[in-house]
KOLVEX-976061 format. One record per residue: x, y, z of N, C-alpha, C in turn; residue in three letters. Coordinates in steps of 0.05 Angstrom, whole numbers, padded with zeros to 5 digits, always signed. Each point is the difference from the previous one (the first is absolute). Layout:
XYZXYZXYZAla;...
end
This chain:
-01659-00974+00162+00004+00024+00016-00027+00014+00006Unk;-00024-00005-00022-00023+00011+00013-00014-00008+00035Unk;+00005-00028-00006-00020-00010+00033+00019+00018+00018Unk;+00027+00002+00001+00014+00008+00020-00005+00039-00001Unk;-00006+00007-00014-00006+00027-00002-00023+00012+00009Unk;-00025-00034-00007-00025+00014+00006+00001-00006+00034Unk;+00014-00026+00009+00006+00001+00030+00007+00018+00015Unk;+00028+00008-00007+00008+00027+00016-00025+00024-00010Unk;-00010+00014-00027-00021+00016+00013-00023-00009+00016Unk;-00006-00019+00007-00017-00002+00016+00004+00003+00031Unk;+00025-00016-00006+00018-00001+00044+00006+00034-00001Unk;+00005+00013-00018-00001+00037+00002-00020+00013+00010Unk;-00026-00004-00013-00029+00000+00000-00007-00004+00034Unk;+00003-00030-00004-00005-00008+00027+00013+00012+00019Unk;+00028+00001+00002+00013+00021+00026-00009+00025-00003Unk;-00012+00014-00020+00001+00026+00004-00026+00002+00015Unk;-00021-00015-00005-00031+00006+00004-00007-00020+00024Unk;+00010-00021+00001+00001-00011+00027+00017+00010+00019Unk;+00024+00008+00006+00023+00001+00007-00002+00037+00012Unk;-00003+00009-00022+00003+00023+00001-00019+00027+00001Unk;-00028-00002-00021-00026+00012+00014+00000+00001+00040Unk;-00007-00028+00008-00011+00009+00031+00038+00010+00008Unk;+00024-00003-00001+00024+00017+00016-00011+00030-00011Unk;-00003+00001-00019-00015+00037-00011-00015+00006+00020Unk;-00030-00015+00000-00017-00001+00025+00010+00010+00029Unk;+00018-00016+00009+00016+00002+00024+00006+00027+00007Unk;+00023+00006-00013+00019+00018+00000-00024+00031-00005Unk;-00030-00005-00021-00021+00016+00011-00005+00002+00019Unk;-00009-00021+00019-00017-00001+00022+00027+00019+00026Unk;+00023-00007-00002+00019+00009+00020-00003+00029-00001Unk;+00005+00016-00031+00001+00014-00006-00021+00025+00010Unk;-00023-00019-00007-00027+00011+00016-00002+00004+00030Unk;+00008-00021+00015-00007+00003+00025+00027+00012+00011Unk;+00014+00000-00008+00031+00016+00006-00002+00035-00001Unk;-00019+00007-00024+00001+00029+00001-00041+00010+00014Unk;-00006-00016+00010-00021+00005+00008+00002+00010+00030Unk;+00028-00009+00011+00006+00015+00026-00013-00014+00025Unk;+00001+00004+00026-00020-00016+00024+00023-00002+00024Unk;-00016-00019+00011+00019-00004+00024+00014-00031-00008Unk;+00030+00010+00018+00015-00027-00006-00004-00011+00028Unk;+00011-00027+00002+00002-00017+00017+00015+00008+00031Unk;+00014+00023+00000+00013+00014+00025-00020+00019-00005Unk;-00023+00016-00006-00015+00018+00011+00010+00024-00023Unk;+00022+00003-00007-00003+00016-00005-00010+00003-00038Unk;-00004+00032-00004-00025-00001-00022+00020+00015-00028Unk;-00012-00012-00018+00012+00013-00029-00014+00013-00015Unk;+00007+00025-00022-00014+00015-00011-00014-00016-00023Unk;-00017+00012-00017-00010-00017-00022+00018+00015-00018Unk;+00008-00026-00022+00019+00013-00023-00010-00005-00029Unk;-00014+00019-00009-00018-00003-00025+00013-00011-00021Unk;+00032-00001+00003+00008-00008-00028+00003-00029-00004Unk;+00002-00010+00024-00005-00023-00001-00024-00020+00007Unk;-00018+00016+00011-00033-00011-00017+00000+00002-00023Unk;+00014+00018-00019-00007+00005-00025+00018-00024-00019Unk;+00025-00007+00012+00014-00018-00013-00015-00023+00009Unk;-00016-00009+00022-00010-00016+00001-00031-00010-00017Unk;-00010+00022-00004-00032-00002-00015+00014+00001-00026Unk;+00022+00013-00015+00009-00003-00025+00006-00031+00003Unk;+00012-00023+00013+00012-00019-00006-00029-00020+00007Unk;-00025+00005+00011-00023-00009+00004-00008-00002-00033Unk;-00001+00023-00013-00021+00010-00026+00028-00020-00027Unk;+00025-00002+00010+00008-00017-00018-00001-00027-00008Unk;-00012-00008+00031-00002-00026+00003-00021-00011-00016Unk;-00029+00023+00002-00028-00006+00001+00004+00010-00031Unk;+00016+00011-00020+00002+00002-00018+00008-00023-00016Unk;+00028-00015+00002+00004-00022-00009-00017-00016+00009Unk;-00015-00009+00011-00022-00025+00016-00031+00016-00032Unk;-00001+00019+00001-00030+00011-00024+00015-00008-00024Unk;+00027+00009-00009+00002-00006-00022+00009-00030-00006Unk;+00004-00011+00020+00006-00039-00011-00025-00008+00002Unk;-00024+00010+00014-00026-00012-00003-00010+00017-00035Unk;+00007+00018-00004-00012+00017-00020+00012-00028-00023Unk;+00036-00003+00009+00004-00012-00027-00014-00032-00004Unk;-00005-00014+00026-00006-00019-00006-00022-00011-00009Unk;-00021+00026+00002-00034-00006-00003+00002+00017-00033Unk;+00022+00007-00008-00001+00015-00029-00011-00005-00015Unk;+00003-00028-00015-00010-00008-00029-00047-00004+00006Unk;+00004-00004+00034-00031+00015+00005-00014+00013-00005Unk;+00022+00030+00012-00011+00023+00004+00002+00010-00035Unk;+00024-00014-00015-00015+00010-00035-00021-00008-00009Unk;-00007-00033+00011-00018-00011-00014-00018+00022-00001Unk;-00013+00004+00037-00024+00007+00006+00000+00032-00007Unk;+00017+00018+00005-00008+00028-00001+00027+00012-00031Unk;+00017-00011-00010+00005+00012-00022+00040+00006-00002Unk;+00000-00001+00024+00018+00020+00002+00041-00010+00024Unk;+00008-00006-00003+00022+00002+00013+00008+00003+00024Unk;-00003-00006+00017+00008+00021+00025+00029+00000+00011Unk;+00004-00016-00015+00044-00002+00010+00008+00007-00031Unk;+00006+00021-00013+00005-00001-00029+00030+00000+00006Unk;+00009+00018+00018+00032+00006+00002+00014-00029+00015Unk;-00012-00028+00001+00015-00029+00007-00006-00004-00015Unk;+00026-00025-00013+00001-00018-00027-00018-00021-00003Unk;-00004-00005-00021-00022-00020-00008+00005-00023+00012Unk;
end
């Protein structure tokens, strides 16, 4: 029952961070250019809607967050060698 457990967390892993990071991305980028306002395709023009720039740069800074801390966790046992210290203490060993 282990191989089959460590399989499915990985196909989890994998859909969430392959799969699912860049749809986060997306659904940023819409978000962004959706409340940023302009002209549409018939001419006519839309206001800018700050809350959704804001839902959009929030879903930017979550992305670029998980992407620092899987690099933080993977270069870890490094970054103790060389400077002392932890930088993912709150992920499991």
């Amino acid at each position: 029952m282990t191989y089959l457990e460590a399989i499915l967390k990985v196909l989890a892993v994998g859909l969430i961070l392959g799969a699912g990071l860049p749809a986060i991305f997306a659904v940023g980028l819409v978000a962004f250019a959706k409340g940023s306002g302009g002209a549409e395709a018939d001419g006519t023009t839309t206001a800018p809607n700050p809350a959704l720039k804001f839902v959009g740069l929030l879903l930017f800074a979550a992305v670029a967050a998980v992407i620092v801390i899987a690099i933080l966790y993977i270069t870890k046992a490094t970054i103790i060698h060389h400077f002392g210290f932890n930088p993912v203490p709150f992920l499991p060993k």
